[in-house]
TITI-350747 format. One record per residue (C-alpha): y negated, z negated, x negated. Coordinates in steps of 0.05 Angstrom, whole numbers, plus 32768, in hexadecimal, padded with zeros to 4 digits. Layout:
// residues N
YZX...
***
This chain:
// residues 328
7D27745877B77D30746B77FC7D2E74BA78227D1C74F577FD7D0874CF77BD7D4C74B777B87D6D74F877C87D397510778C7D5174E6775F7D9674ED776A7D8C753877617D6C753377207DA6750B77047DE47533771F7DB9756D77027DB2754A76B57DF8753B76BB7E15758676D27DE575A1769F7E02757676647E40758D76767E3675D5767A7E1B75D1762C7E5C75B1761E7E8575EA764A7E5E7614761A7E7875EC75DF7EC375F275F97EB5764176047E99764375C17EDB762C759A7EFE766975B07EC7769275957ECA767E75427EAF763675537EF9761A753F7EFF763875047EC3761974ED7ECB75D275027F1675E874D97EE775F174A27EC475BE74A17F03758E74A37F2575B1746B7EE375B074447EDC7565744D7F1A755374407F1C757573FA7EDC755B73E67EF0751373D77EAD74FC73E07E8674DC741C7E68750D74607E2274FE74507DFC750A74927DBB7519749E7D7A752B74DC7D42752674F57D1E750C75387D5B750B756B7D84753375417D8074FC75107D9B74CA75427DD374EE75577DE374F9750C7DE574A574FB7E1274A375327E3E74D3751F7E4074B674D37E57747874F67E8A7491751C7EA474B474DC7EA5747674B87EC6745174E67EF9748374F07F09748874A27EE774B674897EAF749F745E7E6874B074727E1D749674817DDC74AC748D7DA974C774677D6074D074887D467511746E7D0474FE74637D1774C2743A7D4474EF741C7D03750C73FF7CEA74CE73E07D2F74BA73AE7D6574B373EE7D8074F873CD7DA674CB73977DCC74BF73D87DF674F473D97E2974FD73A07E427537737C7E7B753273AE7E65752E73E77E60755974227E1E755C744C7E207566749A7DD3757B74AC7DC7757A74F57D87759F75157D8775C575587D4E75EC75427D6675F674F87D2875F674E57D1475AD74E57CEB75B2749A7D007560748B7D4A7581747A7D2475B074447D33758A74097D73756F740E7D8C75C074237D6D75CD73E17D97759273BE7DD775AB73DB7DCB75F373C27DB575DD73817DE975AD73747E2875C973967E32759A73D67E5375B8740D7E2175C074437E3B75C1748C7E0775D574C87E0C75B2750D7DCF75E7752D7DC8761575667DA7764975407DD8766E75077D96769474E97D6D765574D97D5E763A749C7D98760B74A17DC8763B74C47DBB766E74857DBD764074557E00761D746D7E457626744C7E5F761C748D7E33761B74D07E5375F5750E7E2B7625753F7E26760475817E13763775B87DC9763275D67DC77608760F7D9C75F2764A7D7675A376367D7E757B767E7D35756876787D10759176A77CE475A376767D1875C5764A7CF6759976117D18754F76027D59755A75DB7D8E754C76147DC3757976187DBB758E75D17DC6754B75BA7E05753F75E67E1E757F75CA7E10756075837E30751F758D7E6E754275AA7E71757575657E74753275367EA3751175637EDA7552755C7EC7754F75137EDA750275137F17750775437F307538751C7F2E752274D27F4674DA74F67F8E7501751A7F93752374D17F9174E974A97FC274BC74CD7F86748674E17FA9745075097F97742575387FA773F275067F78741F74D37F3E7415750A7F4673CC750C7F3273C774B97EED73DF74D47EE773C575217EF87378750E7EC77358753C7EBE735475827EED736D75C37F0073AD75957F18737E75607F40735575977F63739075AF7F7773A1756B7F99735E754F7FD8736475408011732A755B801A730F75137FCD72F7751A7FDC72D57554801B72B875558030726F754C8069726E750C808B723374EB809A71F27507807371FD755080AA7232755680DD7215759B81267227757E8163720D758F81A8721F757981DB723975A98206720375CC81D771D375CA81D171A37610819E71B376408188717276338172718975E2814771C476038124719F76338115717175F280FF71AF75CC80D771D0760680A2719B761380A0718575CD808771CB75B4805A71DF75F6806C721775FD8094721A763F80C97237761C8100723175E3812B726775C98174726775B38187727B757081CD7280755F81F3726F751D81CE72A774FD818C729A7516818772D0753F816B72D17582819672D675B8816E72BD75EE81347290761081377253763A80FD7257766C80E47218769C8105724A76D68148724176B1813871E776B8812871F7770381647218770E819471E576E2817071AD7703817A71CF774A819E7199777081A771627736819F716776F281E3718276CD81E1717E7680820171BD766481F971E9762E81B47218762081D47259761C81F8723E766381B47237767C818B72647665817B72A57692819F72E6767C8164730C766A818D7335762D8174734875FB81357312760380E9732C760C80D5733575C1809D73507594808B736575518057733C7522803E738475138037739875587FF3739575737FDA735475A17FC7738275D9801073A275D9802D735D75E3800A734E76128015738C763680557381763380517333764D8035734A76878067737C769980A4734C768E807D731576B3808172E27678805572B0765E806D72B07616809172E775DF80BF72D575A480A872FC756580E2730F754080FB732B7502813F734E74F7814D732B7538813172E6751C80F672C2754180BF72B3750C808B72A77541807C72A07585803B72B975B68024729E75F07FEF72BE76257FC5728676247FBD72A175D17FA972E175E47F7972CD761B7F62729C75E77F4E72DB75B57F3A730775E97F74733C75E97F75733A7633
***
């Protein structure tokens, strides 16, 4: 695109873009208007339910709603998707005495929602509303309505859900956030469900990683240069630490350290002699997470961590394990 239909185009997209953003101005504006107290609500009322957030609608509405069932599951909170219209045909055994059910429909009026509104009221499920319109069937019928103000769709027709689904998406994900902060979640929480792929990297924790046992580099204080150079290039690592009588780590001989004893002639003398006066030594945690370490690497400028325990290495990370798992 070239000229004015470039300049055309460009228009139409900073204009979808400033329009989805007014809706969710509107959404902010909103909470200071009763909209907080019932997203409040609808926390408390999930939270004392014990059961699952059944979610549930149609057409875009319906799309919007899987996602936001997945985000709540993945969060902690347990959840998933019912299609309304299956609903209609046995999916109602879905939803459990329990459970709460989070309807979403712009409109409120979408007529697939009809039946399960009816199980809700008929068998005592806490129905929450995520609609524009608090007088619609589903806004009437809701214990507690999540009544997002009317807003402008960025299709210059006013017709294809847009905005209104933005404005959707954003009401599950302060429903999600939420019950997530008030639970405690964890990023170690979040890794039980996000085990696969560059997600799962970034949340392994050291203890996955690290190397334990006899490819550990340790050797005692006053022990001769001579030992740790021994040590060094028998474990690979590039590195041995010194442990004193109690095991505890009191420091790392690095191949600078060898440069520097070897500056001008070798001189046998004793590790701890040798060894650079970094005190206390770089180390991490086997419960720490991967990414942390390596954070942390990269700020002291090292290759390789001692893990320790009550000041005792029981493992030892290098970058090259990291890069290996795709933490970096």
């Amino acid at each position: 695109m070239v000229g004015p239909e470039k300049e055309t185009a460009l228009k139409r997209i900073r204009h979808t873009l400033d329009t989805e953003m007014n809706g969710l101005s509107a959404v902010r504006a909103a909470l200071d208007e009763g909209l907080a107290d019932a997203f409040l609500a609808s926390v408390q009322a999930i939270e004392q339910s014990g059961g699952a957030v059944v979610v549930t609608g149609m057409g875009k509405s319906g799309h919007i709603g899987r996602k936001i069932a997945a985000t709540l599951a993945s969060t902690g909170t347990h959840s998933h998707f019912v299609h309304p219209a299956e609903a209609s045909h046995g999916d109602l055994g879905m939803i459990a005495p329990q459970d709460v059910v989070l309807a979403l429909s712009w409109s409120g009026e979408a007529p697939e929602l009809a039946n399960i509104i009816t199980y809700t009221r008929r068998f005592g499920n806490k129905l929450i509303a995520i609609t524009s319109r608090p007088h619609s069937a589903l806004g009437r019928a809701a214990d507690i309505g999540l009544f997002l103000p009317d807003a402008e769709e960025a299709c210059p027709n006013g017709l294809a859900p847009t905005t209104s689904t933005t404005m959707q998406l954003v009401a599950g994900d302060m429903l999600a956030v939420l019950l997530l902060e008030r639970r405690g979640f964890s990023a170690m929480d979040f890794r039980r469900y996000h085990p696969g792929g560059k997600l799962g990297a970034q949340l392994l924790t050291v203890g996955q990683l690290m190397h334990t046992g006899d490819e550990l580099p340790l050797i005692h204080r006053g022990a001769m240069l001579s030992q740790g150079v021994v040590e060094m290039t028998s474990k690979r690592f590039g590195v041995a630490g010194v442990i004193d009588e109690a095991g505890i780590l009191i420091g790392v001989l690095t191949d600078g350290d060898l440069r520097r004893a070897f500056h001008g002639g070798f001189r046998d003398m004793t590790v701890d002699a040798a060894m650079g006066r970094q005190h206390p030594p770089h180390t991490a945690l086997a419960s720490s997470l991967a990414a942390q370490a390596l954070a942390h690497m990269s700020d002291a400028k090292i290759t390789c961590i001692f893990v320790v325990e009550d000041g005792k290495p029981v493992g030892v990370l290098h970058i090259h394990d990291l890069l290996r798992a795709g933490v970096a």
